[in-house]
N, CA, C and O atoms as a GROMACS GRO file, in nm:
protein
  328
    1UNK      N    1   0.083  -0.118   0.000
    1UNK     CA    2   0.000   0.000   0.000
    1UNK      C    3   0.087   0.124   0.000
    1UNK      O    4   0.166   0.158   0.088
    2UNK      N    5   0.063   0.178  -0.100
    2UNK     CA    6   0.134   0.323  -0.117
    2UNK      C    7   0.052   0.447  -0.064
    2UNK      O    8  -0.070   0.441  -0.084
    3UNK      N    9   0.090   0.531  -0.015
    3UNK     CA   10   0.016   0.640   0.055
    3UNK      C   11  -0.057   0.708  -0.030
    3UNK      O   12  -0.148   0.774   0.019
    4UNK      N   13  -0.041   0.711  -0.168
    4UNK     CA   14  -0.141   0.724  -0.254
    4UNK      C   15  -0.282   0.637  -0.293
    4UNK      O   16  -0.384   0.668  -0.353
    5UNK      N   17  -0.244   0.535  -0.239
    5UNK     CA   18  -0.346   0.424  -0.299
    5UNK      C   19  -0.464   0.452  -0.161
    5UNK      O   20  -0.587   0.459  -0.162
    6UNK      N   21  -0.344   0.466  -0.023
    6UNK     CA   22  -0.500   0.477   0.096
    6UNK      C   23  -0.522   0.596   0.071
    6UNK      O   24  -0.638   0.615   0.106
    7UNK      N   25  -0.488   0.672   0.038
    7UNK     CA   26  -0.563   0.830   0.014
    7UNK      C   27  -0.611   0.827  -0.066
    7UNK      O   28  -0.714   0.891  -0.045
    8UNK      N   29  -0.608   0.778  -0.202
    8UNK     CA   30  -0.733   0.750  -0.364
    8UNK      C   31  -0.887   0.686  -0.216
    8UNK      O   32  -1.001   0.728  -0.194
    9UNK      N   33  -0.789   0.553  -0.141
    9UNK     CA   34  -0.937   0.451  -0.108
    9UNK      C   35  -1.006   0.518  -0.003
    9UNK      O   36  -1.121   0.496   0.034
   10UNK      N   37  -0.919   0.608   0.045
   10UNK     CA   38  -1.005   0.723   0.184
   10UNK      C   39  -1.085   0.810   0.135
   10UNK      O   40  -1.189   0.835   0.195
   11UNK      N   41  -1.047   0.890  -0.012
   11UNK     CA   42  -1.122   0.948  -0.051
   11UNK      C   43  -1.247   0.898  -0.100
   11UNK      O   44  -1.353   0.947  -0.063
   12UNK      N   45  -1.236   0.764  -0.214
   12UNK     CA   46  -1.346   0.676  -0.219
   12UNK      C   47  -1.464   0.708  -0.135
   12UNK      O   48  -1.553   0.784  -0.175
   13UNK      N   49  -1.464   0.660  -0.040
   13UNK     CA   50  -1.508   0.579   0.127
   13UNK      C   51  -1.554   0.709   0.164
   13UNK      O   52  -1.674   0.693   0.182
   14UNK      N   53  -1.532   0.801   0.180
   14UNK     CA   54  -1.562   0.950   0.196
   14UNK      C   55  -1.684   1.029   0.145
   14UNK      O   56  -1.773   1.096   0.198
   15UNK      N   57  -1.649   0.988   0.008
   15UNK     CA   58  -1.736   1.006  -0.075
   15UNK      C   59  -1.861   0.886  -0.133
   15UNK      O   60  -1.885   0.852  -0.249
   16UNK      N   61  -1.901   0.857  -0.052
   16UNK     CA   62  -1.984   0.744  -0.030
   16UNK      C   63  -1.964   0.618  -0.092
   16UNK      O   64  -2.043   0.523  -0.089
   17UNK      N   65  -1.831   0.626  -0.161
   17UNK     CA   66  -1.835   0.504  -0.321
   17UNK      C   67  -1.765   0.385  -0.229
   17UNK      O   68  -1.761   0.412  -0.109
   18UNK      N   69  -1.722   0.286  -0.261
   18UNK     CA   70  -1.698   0.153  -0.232
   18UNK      C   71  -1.525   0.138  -0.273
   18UNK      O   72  -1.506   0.189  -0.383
   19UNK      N   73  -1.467   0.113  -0.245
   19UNK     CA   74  -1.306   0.123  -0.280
   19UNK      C   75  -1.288  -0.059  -0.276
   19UNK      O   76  -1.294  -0.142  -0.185
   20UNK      N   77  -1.256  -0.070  -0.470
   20UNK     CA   78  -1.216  -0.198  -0.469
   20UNK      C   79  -1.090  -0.274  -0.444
   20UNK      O   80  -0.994  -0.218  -0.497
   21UNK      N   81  -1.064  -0.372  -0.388
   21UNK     CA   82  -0.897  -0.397  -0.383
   21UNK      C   83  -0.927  -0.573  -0.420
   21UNK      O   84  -1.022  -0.649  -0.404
   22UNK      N   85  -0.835  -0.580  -0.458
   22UNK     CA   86  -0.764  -0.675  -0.551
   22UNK      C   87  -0.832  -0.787  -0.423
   22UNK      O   88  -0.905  -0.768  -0.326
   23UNK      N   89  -0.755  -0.925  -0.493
   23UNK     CA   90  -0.815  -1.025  -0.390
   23UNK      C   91  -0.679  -1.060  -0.322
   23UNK      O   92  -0.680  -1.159  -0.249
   24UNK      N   93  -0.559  -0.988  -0.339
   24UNK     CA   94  -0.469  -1.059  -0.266
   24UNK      C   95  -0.441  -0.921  -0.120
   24UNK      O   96  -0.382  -0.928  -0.012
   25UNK      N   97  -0.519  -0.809  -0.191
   25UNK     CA   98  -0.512  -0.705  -0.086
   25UNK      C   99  -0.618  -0.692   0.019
   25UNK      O  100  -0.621  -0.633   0.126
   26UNK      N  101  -0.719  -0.779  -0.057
   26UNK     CA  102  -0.838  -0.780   0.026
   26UNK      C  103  -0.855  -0.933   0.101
   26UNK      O  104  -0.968  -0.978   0.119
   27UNK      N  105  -0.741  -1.006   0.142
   27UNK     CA  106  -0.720  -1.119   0.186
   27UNK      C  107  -0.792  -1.255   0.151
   27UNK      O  108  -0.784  -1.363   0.210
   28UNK      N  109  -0.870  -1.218   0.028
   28UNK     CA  110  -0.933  -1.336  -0.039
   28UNK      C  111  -0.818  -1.443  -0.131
   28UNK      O  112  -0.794  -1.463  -0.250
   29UNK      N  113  -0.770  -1.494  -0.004
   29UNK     CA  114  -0.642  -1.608  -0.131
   29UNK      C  115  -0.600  -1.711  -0.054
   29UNK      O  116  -0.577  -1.711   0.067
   30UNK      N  117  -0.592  -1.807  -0.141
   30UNK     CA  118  -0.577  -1.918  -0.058
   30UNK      C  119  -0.492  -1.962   0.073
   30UNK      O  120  -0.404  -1.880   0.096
   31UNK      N  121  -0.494  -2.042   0.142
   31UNK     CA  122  -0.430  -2.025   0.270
   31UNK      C  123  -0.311  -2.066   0.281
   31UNK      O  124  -0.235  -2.040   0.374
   32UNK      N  125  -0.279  -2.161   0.148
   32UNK     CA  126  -0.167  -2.296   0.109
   32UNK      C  127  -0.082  -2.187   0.017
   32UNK      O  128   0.038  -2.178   0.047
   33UNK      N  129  -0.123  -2.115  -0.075
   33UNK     CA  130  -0.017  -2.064  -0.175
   33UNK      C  131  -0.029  -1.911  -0.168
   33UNK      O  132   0.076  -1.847  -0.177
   34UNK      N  133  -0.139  -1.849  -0.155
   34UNK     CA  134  -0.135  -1.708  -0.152
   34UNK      C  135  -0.208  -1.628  -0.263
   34UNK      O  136  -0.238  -1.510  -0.277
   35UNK      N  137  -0.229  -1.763  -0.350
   35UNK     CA  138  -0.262  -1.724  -0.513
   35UNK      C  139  -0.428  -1.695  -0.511
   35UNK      O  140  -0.478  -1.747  -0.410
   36UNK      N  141  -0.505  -1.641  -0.577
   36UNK     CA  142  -0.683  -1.578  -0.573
   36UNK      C  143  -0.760  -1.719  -0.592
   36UNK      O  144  -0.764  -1.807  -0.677
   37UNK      N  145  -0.809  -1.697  -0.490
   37UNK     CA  146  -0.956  -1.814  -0.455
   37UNK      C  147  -1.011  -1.816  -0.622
   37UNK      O  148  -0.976  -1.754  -0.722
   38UNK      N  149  -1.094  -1.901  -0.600
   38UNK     CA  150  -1.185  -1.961  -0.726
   38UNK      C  151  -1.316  -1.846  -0.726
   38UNK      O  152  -1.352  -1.797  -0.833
   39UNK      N  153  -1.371  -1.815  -0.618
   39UNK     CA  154  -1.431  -1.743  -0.546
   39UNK      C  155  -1.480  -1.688  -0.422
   39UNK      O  156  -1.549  -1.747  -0.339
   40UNK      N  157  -1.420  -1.523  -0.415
   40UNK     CA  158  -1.354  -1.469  -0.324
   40UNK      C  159  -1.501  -1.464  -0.224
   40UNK      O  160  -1.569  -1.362  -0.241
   41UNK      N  161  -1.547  -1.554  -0.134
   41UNK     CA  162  -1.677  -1.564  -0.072
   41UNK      C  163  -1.685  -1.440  -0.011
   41UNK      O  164  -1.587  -1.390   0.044
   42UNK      N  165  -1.847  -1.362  -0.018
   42UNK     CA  166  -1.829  -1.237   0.069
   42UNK      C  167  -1.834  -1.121   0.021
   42UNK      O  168  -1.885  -1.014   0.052
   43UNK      N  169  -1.736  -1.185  -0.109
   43UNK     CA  170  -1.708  -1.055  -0.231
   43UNK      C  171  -1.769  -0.997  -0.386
   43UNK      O  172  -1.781  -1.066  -0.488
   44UNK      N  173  -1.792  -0.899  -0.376
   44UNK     CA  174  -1.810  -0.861  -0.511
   44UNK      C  175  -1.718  -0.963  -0.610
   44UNK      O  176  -1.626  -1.034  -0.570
   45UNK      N  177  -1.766  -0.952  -0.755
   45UNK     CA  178  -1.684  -0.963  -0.847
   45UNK      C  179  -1.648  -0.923  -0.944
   45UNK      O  180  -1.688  -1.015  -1.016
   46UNK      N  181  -1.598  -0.850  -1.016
   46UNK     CA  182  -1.562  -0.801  -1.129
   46UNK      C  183  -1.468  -0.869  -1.239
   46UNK      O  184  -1.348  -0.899  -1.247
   47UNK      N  185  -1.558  -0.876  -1.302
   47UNK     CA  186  -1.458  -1.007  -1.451
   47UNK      C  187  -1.415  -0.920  -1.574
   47UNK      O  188  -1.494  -0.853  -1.641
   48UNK      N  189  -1.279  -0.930  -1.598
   48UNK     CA  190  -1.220  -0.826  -1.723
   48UNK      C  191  -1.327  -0.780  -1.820
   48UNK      O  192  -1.313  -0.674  -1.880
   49UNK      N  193  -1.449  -0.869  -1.839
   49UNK     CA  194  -1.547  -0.849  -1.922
   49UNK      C  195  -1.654  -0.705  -1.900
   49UNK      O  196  -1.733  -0.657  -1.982
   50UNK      N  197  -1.622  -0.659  -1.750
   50UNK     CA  198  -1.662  -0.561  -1.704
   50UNK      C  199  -1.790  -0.586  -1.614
   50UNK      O  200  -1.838  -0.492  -1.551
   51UNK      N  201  -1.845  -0.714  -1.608
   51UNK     CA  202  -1.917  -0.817  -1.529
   51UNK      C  203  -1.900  -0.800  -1.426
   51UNK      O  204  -1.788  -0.807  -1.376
   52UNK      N  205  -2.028  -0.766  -1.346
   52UNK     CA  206  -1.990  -0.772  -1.198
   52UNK      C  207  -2.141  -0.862  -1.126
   52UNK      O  208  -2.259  -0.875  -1.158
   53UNK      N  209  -2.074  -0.897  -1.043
   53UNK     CA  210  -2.166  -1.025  -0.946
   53UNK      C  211  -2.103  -1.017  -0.810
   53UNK      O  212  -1.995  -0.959  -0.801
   54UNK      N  213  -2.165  -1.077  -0.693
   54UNK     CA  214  -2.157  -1.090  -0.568
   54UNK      C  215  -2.117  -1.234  -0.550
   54UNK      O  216  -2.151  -1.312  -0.639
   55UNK      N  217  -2.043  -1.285  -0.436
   55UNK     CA  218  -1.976  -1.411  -0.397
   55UNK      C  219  -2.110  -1.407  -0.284
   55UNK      O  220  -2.095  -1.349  -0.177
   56UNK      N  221  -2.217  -1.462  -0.312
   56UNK     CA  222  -2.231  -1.476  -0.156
   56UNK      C  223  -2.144  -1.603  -0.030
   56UNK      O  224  -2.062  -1.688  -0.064
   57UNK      N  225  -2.190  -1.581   0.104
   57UNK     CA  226  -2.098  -1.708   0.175
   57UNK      C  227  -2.172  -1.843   0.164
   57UNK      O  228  -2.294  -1.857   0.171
   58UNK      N  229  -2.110  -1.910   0.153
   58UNK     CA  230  -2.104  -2.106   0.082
   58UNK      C  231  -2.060  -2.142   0.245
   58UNK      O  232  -2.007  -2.080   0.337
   59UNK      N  233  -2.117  -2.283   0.222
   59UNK     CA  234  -2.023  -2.330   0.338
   59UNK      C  235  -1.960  -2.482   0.214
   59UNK      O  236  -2.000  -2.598   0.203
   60UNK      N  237  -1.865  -2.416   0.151
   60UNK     CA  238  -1.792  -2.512   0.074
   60UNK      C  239  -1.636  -2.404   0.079
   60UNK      O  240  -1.607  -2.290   0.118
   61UNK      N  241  -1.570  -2.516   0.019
   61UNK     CA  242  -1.402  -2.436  -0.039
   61UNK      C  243  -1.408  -2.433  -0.169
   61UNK      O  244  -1.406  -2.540  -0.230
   62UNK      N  245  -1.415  -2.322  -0.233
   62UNK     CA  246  -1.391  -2.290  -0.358
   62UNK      C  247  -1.308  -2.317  -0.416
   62UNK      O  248  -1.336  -2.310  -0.536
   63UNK      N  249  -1.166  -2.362  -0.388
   63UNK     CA  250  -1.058  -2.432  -0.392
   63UNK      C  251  -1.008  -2.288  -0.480
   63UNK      O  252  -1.073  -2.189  -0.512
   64UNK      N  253  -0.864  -2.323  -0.503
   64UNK     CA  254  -0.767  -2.217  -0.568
   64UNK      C  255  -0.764  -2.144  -0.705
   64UNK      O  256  -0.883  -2.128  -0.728
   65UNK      N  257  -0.724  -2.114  -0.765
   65UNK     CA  258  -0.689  -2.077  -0.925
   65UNK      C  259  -0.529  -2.101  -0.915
   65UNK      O  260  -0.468  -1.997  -0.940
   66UNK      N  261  -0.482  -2.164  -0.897
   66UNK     CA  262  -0.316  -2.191  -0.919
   66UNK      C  263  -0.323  -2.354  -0.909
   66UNK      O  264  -0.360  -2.419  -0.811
   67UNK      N  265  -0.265  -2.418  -1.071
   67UNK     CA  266  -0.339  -2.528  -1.100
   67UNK      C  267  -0.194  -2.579  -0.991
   67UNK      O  268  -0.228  -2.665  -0.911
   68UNK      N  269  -0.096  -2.552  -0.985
   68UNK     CA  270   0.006  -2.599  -0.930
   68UNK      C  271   0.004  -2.631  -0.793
   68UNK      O  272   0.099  -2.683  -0.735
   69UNK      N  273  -0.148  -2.587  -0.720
   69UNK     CA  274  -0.121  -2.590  -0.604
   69UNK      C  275  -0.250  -2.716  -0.518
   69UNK      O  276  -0.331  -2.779  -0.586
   70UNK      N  277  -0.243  -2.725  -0.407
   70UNK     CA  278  -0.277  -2.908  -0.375
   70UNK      C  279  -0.467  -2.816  -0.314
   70UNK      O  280  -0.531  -2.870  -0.223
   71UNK      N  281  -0.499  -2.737  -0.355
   71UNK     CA  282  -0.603  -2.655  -0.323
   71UNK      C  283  -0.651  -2.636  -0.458
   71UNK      O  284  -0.773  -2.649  -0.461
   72UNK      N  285  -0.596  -2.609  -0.580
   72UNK     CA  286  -0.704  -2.610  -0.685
   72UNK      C  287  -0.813  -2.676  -0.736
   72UNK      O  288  -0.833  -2.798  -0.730
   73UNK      N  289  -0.880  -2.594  -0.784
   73UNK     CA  290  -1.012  -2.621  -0.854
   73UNK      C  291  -1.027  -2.601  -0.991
   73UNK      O  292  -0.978  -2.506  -1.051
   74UNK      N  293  -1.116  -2.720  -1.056
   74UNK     CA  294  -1.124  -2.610  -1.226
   74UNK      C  295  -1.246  -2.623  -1.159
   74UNK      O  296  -1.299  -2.728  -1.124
   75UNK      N  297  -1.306  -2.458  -1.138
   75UNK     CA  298  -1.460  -2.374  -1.103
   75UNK      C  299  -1.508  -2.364  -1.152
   75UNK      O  300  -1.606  -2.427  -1.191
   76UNK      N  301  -1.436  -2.229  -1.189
   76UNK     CA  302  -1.528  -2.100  -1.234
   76UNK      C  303  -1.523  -2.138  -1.425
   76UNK      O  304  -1.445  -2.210  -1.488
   77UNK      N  305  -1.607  -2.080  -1.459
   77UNK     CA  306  -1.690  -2.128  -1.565
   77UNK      C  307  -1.750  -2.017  -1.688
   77UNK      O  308  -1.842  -1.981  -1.614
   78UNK      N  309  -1.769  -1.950  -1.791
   78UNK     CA  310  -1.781  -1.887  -1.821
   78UNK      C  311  -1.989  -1.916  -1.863
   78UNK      O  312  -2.055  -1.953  -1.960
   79UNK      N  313  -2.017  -1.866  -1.706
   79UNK     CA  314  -2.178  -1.913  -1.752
   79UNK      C  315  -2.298  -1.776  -1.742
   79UNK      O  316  -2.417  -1.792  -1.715
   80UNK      N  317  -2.240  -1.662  -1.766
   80UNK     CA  318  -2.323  -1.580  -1.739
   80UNK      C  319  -2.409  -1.556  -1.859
   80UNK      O  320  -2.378  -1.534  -1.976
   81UNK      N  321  -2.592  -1.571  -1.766
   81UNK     CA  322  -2.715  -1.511  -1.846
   81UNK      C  323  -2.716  -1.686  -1.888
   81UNK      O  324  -2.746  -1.718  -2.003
   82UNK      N  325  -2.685  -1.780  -1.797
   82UNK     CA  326  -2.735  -1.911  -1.739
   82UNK      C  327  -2.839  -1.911  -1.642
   82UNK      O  328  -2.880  -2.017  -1.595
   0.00000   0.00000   0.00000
């Protein structure tokens, strides 16, 4: 965190808006490697597509996105307007 980035997210927050952070800043990552959950439970989502959706909470493990690691999952799925 650069003193610019909490002052952009203070101002955010200030101004009534929502300040997004990444999933490795916003502690959504796996517990084994560090690498971004399958889905960040809890959390908004935003997909490069400009897609946005909510994680609600599961009582499952979404398992990882790092195929290398003993926590992955193949998940997530390209199913939106399913």
């Amino acid at each position: 965190w650069t003193a610019s980035a909490i002052e952009r997210a203070r101002n955010e927050f200030l101004s009534k808006h929502s300040p997004w952070y990444c999933q490795i800043c916003g502690a959504r990552k796996c517990s084994k490697c560090n690498s971004p959950i399958n889905y960040p439970m809890g959390s908004d989502i935003l997909d490069e597509d400009g897609y946005s959706s909510h994680c609600a909470i599961f009582p499952v493990n979404p398992g990882c996105s790092n195929k290398e690691c003993e926590e992955y999952k193949e998940w997530r799925t390209n199913q939106k307007g399913s």
